[in-house]
VOMI-516933 format. One record per residue (C-alpha): x, y, z; residue in one letter; chain; residue number from 1. Coordinates in steps of 0.2 Angstrom, whole numbers, m for minus. Layout:
BEGIN
SITE  east north    up residu chaine num
SITE     X     Y     Z      A      A NUM
...
***
This chain:
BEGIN
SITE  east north    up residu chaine num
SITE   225   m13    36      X      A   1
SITE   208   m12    28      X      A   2
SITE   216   m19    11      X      A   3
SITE   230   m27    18      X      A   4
SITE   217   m41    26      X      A   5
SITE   206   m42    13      X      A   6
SITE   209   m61     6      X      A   7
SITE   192   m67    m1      X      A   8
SITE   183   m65   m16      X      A   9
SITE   172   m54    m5      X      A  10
SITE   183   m41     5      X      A  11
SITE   190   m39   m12      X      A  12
SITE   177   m34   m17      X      A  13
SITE   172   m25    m3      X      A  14
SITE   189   m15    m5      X      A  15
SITE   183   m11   m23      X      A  16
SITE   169    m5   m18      X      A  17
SITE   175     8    m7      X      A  18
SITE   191    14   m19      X      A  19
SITE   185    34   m18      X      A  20
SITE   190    31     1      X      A  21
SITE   205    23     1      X      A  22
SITE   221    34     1      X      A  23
SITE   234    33    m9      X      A  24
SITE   247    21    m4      X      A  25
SITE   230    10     1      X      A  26
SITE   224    11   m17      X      A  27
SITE   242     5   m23      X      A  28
SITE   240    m7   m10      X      A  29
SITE   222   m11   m19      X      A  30
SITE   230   m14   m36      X      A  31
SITE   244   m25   m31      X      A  32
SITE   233   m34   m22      X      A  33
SITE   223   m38   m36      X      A  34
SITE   238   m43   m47      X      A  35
SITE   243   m57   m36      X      A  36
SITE   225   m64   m31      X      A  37
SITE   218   m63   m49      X      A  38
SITE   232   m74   m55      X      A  39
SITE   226   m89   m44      X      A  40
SITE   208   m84   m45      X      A  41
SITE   194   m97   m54      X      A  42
SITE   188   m90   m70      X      A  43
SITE   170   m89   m61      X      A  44
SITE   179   m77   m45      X      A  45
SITE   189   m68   m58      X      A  46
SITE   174   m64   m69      X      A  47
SITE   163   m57   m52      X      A  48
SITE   180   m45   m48      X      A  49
SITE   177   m38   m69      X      A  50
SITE   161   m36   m63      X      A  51
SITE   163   m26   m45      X      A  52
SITE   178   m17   m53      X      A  53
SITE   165   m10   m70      X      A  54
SITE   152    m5   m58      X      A  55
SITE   165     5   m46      X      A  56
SITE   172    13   m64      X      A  57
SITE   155    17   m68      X      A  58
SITE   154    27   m52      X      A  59
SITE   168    34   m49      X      A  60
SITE   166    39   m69      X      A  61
SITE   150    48   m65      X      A  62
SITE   159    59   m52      X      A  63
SITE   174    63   m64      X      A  64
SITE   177    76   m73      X      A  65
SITE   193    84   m75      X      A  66
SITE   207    69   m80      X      A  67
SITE   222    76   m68      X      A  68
SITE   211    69   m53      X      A  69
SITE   215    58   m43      X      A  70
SITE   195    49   m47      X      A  71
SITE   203    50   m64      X      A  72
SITE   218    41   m60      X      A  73
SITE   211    28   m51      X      A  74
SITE   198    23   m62      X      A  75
SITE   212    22   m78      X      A  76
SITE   221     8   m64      X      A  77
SITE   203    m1   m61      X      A  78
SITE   201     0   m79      X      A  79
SITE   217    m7   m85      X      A  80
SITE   216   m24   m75      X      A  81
SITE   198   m24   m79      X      A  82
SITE   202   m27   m97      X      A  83
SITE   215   m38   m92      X      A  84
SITE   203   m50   m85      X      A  85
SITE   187   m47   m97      X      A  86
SITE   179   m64  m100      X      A  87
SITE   183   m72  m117      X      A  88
SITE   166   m78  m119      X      A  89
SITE   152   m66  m126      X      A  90
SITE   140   m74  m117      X      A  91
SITE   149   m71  m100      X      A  92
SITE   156   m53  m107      X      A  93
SITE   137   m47  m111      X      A  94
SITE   130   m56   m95      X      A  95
SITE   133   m40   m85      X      A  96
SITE   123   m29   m97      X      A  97
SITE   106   m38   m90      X      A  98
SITE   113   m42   m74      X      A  99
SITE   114   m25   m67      X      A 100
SITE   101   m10   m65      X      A 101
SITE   106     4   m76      X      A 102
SITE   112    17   m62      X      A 103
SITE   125     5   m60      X      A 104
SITE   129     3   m78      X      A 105
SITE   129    23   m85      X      A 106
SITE   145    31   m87      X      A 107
SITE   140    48   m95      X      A 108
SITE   135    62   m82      X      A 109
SITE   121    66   m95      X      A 110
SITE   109    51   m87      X      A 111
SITE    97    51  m103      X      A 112
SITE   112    49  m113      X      A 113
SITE   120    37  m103      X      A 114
SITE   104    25  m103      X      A 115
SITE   105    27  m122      X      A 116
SITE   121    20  m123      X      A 117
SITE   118     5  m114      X      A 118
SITE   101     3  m124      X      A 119
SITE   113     3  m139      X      A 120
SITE   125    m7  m129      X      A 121
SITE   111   m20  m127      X      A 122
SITE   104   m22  m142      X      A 123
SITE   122   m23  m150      X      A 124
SITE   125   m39  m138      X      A 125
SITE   110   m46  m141      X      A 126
SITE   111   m46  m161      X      A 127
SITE   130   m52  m159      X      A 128
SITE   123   m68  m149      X      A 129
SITE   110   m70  m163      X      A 130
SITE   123   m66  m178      X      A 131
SITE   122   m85  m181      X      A 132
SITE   103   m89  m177      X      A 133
SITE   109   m99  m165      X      A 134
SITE    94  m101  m153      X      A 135
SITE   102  m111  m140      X      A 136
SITE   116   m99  m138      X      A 137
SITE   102   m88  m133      X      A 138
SITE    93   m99  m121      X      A 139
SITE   110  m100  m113      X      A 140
SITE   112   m84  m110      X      A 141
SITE    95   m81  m103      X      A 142
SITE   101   m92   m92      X      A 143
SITE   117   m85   m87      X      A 144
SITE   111   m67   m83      X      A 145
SITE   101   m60   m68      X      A 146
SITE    86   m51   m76      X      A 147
SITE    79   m61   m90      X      A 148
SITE    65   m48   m94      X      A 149
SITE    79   m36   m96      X      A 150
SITE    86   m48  m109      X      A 151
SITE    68   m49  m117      X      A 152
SITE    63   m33  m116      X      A 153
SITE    79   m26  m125      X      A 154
SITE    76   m39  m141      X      A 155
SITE    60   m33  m142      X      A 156
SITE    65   m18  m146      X      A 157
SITE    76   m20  m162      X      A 158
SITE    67   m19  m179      X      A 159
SITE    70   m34  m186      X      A 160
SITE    53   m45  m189      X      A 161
SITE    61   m60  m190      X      A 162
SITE    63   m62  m172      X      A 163
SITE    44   m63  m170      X      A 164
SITE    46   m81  m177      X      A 165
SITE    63   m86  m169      X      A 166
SITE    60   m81  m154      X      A 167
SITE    41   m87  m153      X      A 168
SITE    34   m99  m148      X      A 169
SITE    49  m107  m145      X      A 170
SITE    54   m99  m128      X      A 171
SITE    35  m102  m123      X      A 172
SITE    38  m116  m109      X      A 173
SITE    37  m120   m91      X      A 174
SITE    55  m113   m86      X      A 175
SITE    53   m99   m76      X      A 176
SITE    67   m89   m83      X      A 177
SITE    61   m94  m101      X      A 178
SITE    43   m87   m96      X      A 179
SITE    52   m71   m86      X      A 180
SITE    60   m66  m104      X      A 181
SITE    48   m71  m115      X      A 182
SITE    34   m62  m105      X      A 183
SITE    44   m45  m107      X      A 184
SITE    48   m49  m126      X      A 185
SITE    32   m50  m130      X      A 186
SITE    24   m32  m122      X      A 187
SITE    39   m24  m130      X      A 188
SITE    34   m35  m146      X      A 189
SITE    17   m26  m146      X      A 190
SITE    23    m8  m147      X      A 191
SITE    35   m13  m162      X      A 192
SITE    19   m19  m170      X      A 193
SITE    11     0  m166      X      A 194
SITE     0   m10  m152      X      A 195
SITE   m10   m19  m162      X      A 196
SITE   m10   m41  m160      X      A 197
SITE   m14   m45  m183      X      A 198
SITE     7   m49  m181      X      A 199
SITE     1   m65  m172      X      A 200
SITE    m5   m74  m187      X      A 201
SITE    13   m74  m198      X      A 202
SITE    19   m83  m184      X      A 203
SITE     6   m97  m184      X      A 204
SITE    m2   m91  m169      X      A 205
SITE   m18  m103  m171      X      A 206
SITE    m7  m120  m171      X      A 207
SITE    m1  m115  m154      X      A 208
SITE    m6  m125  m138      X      A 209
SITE   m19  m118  m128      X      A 210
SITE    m5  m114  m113      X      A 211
SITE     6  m107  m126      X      A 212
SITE   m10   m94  m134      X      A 213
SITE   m15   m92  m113      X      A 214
SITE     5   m85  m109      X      A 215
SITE     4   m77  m123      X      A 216
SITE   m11   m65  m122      X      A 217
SITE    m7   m64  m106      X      A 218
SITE    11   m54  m111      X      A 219
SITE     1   m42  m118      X      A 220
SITE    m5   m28  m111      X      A 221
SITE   m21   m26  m100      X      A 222
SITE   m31   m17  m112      X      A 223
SITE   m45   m18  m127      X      A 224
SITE   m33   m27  m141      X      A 225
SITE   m29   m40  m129      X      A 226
SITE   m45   m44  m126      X      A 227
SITE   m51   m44  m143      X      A 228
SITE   m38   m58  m147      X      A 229
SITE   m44   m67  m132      X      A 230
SITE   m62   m65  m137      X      A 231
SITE   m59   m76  m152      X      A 232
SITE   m50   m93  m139      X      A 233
SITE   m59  m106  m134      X      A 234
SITE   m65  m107  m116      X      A 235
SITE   m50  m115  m106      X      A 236
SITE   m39   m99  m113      X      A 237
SITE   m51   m87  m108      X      A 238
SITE   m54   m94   m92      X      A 239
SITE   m36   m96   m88      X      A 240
SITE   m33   m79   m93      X      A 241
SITE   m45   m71   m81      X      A 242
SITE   m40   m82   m68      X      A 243
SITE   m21   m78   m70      X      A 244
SITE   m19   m59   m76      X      A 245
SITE   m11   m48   m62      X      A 246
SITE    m4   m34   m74      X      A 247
SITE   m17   m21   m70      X      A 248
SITE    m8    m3   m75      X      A 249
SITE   m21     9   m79      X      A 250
SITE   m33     6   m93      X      A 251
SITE   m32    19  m104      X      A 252
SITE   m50    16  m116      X      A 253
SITE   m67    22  m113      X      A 254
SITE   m78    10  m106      X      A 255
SITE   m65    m4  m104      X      A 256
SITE   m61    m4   m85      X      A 257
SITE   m81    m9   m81      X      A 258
SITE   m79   m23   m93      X      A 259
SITE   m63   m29   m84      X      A 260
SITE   m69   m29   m68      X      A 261
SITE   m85   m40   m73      X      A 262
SITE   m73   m53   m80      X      A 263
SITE   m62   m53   m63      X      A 264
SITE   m77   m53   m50      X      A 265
SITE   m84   m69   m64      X      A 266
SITE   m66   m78   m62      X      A 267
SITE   m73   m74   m42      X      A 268
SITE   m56   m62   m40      X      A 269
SITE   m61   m49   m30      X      A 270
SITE   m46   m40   m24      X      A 271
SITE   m40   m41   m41      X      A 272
SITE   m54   m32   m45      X      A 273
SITE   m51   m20   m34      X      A 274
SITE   m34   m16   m40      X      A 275
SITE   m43   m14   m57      X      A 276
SITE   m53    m1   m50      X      A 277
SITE   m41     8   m43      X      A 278
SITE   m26     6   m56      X      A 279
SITE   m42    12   m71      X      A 280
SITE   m51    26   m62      X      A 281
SITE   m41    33   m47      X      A 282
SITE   m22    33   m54      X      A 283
SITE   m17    48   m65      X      A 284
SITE   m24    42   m84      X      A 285
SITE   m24    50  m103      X      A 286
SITE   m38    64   m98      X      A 287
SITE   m43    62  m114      X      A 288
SITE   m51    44  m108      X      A 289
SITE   m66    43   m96      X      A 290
SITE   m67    30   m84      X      A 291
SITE   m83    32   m76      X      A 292
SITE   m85    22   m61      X      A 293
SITE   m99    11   m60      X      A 294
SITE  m104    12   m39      X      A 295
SITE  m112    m2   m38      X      A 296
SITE   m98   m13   m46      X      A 297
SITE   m86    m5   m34      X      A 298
SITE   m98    m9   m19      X      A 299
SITE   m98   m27   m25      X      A 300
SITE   m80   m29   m27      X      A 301
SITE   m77   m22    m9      X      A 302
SITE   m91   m34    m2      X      A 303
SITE   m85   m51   m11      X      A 304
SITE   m67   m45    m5      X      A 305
SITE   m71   m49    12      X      A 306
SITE   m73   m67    10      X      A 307
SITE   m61   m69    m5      X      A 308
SITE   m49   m84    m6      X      A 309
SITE   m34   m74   m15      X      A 310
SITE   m18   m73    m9      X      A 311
SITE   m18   m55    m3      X      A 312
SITE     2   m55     1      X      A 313
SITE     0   m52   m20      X      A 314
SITE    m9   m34   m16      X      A 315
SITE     5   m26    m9      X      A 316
SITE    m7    m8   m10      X      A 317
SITE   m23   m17    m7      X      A 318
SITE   m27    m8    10      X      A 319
SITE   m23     9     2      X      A 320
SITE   m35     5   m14      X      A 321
SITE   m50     1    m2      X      A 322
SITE   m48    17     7      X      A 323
SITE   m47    26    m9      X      A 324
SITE   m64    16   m16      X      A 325
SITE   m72    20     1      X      A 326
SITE   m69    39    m1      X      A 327
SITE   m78    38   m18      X      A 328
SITE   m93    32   m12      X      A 329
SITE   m96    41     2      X      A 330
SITE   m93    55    m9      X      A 331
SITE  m103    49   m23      X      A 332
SITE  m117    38   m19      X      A 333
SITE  m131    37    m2      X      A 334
SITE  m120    24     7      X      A 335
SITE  m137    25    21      X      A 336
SITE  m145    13     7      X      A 337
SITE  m129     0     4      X      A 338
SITE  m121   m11    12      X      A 339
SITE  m106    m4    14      X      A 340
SITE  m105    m3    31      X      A 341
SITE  m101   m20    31      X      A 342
SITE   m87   m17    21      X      A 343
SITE   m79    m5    34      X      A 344
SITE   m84   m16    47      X      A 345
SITE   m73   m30    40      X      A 346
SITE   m58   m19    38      X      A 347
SITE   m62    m9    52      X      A 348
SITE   m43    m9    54      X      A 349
SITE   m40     3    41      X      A 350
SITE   m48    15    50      X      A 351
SITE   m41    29    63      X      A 352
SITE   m45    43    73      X      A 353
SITE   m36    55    64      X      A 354
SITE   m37    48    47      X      A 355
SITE   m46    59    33      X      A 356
SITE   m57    44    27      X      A 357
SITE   m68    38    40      X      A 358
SITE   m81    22    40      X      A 359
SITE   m95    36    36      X      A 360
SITE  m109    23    34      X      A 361
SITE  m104     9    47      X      A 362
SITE  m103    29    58      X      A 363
SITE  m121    34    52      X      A 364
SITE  m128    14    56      X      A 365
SITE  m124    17    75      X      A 366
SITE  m130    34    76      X      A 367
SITE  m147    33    68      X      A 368
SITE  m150    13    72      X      A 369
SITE  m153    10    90      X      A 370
SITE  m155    m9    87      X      A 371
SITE  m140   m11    78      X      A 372
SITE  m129    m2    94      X      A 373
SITE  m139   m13   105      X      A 374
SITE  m131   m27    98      X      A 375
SITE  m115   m24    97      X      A 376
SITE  m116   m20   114      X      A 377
SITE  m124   m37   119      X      A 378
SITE  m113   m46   111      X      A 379
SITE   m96   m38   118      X      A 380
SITE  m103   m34   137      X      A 381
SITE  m110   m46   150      X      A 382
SITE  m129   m46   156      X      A 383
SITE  m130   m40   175      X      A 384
SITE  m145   m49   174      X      A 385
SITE  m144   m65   189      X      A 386
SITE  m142   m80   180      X      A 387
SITE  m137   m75   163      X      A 388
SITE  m125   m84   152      X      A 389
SITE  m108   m83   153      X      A 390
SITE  m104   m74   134      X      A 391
SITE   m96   m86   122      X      A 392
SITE   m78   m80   116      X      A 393
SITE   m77   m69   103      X      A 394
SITE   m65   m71    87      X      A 395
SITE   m48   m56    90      X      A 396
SITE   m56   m45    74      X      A 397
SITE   m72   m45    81      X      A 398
SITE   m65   m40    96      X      A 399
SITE   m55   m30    91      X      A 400
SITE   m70   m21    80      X      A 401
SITE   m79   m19    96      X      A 402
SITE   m66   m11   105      X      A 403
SITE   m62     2    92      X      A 404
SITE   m82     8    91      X      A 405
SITE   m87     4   109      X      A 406
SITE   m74     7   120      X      A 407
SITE   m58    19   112      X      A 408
SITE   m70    31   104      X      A 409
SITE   m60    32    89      X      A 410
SITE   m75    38    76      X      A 411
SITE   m85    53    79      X      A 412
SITE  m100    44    82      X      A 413
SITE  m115    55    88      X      A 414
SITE  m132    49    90      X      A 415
SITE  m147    60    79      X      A 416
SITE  m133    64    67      X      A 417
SITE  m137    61    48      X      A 418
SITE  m126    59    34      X      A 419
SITE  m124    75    32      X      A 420
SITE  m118    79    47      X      A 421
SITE  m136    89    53      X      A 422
SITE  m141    84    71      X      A 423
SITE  m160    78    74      X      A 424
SITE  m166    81    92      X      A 425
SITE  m180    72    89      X      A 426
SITE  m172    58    81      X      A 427
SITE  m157    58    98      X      A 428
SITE  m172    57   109      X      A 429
SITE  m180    44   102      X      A 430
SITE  m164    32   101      X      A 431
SITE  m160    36   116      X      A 432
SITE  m175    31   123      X      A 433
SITE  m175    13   114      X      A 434
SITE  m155     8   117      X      A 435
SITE  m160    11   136      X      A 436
SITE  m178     1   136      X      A 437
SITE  m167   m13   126      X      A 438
SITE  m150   m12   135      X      A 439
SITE  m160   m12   153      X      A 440
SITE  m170   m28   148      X      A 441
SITE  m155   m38   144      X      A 442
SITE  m145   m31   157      X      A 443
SITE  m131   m20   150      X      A 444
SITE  m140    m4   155      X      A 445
SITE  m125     4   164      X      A 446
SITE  m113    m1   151      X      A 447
SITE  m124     8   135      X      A 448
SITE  m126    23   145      X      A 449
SITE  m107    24   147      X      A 450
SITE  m105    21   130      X      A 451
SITE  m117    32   124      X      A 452
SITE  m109    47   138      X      A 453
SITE   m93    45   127      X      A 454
SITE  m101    47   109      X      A 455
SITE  m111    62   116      X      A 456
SITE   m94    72   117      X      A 457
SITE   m97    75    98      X      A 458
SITE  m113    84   101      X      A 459
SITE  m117   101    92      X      A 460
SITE  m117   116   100      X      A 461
SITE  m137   123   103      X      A 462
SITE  m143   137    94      X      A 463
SITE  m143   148   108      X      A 464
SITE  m123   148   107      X      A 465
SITE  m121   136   123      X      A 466
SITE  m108   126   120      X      A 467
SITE  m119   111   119      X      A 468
SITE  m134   107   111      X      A 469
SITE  m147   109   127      X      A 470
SITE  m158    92   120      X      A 471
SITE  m141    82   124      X      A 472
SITE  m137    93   140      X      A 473
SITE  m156    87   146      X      A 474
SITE  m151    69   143      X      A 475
SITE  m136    72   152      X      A 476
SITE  m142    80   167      X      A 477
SITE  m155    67   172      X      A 478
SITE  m153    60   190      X      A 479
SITE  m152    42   179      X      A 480
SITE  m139    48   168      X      A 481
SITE  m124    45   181      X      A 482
SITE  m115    33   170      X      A 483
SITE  m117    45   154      X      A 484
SITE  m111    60   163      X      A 485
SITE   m96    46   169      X      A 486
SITE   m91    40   150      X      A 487
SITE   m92    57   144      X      A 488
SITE   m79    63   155      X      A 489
SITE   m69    50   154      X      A 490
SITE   m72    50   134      X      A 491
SITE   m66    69   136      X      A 492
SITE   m50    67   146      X      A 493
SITE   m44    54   133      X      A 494
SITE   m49    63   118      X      A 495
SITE   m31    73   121      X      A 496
SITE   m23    55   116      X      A 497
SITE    m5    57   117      X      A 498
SITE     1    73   119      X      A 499
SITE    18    81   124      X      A 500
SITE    21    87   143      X      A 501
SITE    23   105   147      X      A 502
SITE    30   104   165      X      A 503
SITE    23   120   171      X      A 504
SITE     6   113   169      X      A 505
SITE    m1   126   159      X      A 506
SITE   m12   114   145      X      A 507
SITE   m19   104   159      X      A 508
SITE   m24   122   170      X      A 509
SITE   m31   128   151      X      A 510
SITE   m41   111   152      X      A 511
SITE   m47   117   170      X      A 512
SITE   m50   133   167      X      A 513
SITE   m61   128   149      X      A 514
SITE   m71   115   159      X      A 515
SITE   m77   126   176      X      A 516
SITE   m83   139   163      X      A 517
SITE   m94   125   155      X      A 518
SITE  m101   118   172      X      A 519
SITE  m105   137   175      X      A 520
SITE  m114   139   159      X      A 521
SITE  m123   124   160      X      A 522
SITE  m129   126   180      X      A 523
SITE  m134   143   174      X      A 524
SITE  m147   137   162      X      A 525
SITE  m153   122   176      X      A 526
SITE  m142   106   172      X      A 527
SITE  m135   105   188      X      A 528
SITE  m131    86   189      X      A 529
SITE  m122    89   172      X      A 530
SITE  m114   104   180      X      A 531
SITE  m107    96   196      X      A 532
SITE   m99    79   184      X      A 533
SITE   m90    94   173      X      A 534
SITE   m83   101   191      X      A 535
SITE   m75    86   195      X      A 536
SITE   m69    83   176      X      A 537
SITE   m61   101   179      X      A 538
SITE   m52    94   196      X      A 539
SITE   m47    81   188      X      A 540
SITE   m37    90   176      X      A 541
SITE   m30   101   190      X      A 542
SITE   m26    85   198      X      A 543
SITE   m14    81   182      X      A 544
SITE    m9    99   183      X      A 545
SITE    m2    97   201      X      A 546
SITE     6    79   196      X      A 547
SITE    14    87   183      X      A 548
SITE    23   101   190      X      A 549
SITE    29    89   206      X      A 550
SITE    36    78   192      X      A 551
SITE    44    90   182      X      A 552
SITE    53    97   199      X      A 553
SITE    62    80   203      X      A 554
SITE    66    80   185      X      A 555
SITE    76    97   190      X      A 556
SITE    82    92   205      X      A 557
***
């Protein structure tokens, strides 16, 4: 029924596509069907069945091997009425070479020596359209076939240094498919040339038009030649060329990447400076080329990046490029004395709980500048203070920004810490003592101290080898702590995040259990307010203990 139905062009098709499935007396249906529709069939819907049935005999092909199957059989049927239909024309005949990927084209079940052949198979199609010099036959076929570059990039490979001058800079123009093919010539041109650009002026390269030189140097590919040749353009061409290359594969010259990235951040392309970076210094590279990263270039780039008027649906990797910058320097450089906090600020959305890179110095800003917290939390919290103004309304990534470092706890932020991670009682006590002065004059007193409760479930443990360190345990237990030792429970029950449900109740008991020997180790060293607040954190959990047993029984029943 499936190939009895099948009437248009496209169920054929369809049908063709799907021989190795059809049984026999369906595959017989197959080929008699094709005998009868082929015979009424447009030369345009008769040369797309040649095509479907070649790439179903390259398929089937490439799962054959002994020629008594019935694969085998099948494919000596497709291949007999695919010869019976094959176009006349070369230039539809050869279309189908640069028309179709190479996995659909290879026949031998050796692949390299399958992508050989159709290499051959190219380049033979190509010097039989060229057998005359006949330029526009070319342009025609360029025309005709799906993949242009496919089309250039296979003429650029055949060692004849005539085409330099047939080709160029005549298929230098506005058309888009003219410019797809003539982009790929012209990198494959370079290598036949041992990558070097002196060919360029046998072929009058100097009497060109400045948008001819411009697409030109911009063929080639993103390295130290390149530029050499573009050193000696006039300024339009070297503006132009800055301000269009996108080909940014990894530079593989000593020194070069630096000089790039100027020329980009100069054209004002930052995120395409930041793929420079990334595609010269962090892909793998030729070891025996060093591209030593110039940190305060990179910080650059990432701050004009914030701002930057490019296209960023062009940086399909961008967000992954940042991160990976951002891990250098924190690695590399004292981030405390940057600006690069703002950078992680403006893509705070790159960032999560559970991610190995971290916003390390917009984390260290919060921790060590009480003034800087107290801001943030000015500006996302109301004033409990009579009288005071409503706040204005905020844009959704600020917001959002806020949300993510005041409310979610999503960075281990802890106050006193440095950036290596060492704790600073003195330091803790002191910030404490200014985000509460400022936070209680403008009114958001309450809400700090909650905030500050939930960063404090990052604290160290004290020397002593209680659980927590006893100078955050202090500021914990005071009788005006209430609201800490409130967000810092409710910062601890959500730090389990989503989790799976045991119905016997045995992670949150463990939670319960954890938590009333904490309350009894802190009471027994005199924090008893701290203590009491940890007793009801650990009834809390048996609550959930008891709810999830009741619900796992009506599950049951």
């Amino acid at each position: 029924l499936f190939v009895e139905t099948a009437n248009s062009t496209h169920e054929i098709i369809d049908v063709i596509e799907n021989t190795n499935n059809l049984t026999e007396d369906s595959f017989k249906c197959l080929i008699d069907k094709l005998n009868e529709k082929l015979t009424s069939m447009s030369d345009d819907e008769r040369r797309t069945i040649w095509d479907a049935l070649l790439r179903e005999i390259n398929n089937l092909s490439q799962h054959t091997r002994a020629k008594s199957s019935s694969l085998y059989h099948r494919t000596e049927e497709l291949q007999k009425i695919a010869n019976g239909i094959e176009p006349k024309n070369d230039i539809e005949k050869f279309s189908r070479l640069f028309s179709s990927y190479d996995h659909e084209l290879v026949r031998n079940q050796d692949w390299k020596v399958g992508q050989e052949e159709i290499k051959q198979e190219r380049e033979a199609a190509l010097l039989n359209i060229l057998q005359l010099n006949d330029i526009d036959k070319l342009h025609k076929f360029i025309g005709l076939v799906k993949f242009p570059y496919m089309v250039g990039d296979a003429l650029g490979c055949i060692e004849d240094s005539s085409l330099d001058s047939k080709i160029l800079p005549i298929f230098i123009n506005d058309d888009k498919t003219s410019k797809e093919f003539v982009r790929a010539f012209i990198y494959r041109r370079y290598y036949y040339h041992n990558q070097n650009t002196a060919w360029v002026s046998e072929i009058g390269f100097n009497d060109w038009s400045d948008e001819q030189k411009t697409l030109f140097i911009l063929s080639l590919p993103f390295k130290k030649d390149t530029w050499d040749l573009l050193d000696l353009q006039n300024k339009n061409i070297t503006k132009e060329y800055w301000n269009n290359v996108d080909d940014f594969r990894p530079i593989h010259e000593e020194g070069y990447s630096k000089y790039a990235v100027d020329n980009l951040l100069k054209a004002k392309r930052p995120l395409a400076s930041i793929e420079c970076i990334y595609w010269s210094s962090f892909v793998e590279k030729d070891k025996k080329y060093s591209n030593k990263i110039d940190n305060d270039q990179c910080l650059r780039a990432l701050l004009e990046s914030i701002n930057a008027s490019e296209d960023i649906s062009n940086f399909g990797r961008l967000h992954h490029e940042i991160s990976k910058i951002l891990d250098y320097l924190h690695k590399n450089s004292d981030f405390t004395k940057t600006d690069l906090w703002k950078v992680e600020w403006a893509y705070l959305s790159l960032f999560s709980k559970r991610d190995t890179v971290q916003p390390l110095a917009l984390i260290y800003l919060i921790a060590n500048d009480a003034d800087f917290f107290c801001q943030l939390v000015q500006t996302a919290y109301k004033s409990n203070k009579s009288g005071a103004e409503k706040p204005k309304k905020i844009p959704d990534q600020l917001q959002n920004n806020l949300l993510k470092i005041l409310s979610f706890n999503d960075f281990p932020i802890m106050p006193g810490v440095n950036q290596d991670g060492k704790f600073g009682k003195s330091k803790f006590k002191t910030w404490i003592k200014k985000i509460e002065e400022r936070c209680n004059a403008s009114g958001h007193l309450e809400v700090a101290q909650s905030i500050v409760g939930g960063y404090l479930i990052n604290a160290p443990k004290d020397q002593t080898g209680l659980w927590i360190d006893k100078t955050v345990a202090e500021i914990l237990d005071r009788g005006n702590s209430a609201e800490m030792r409130s967000g810092y429970n409710t910062a601890t029950h959500n730090s389990r995040g989503i989790h799976s449900v045991d119905i016997t109740g045995s992670e949150e008991a463990g939670l319960r259990d954890l938590w009333k020997k904490r309350a009894q180790e802190i009471e027994a060293v005199g924090f008893f307010n701290f203590a009491t607040s940890l007793r009801d954190l650990a009834d809390g959990f048996e609550y959930e203990r008891k709810r999830v047993i009741k619900r796992g029984l009506s599950i049951d029943e």
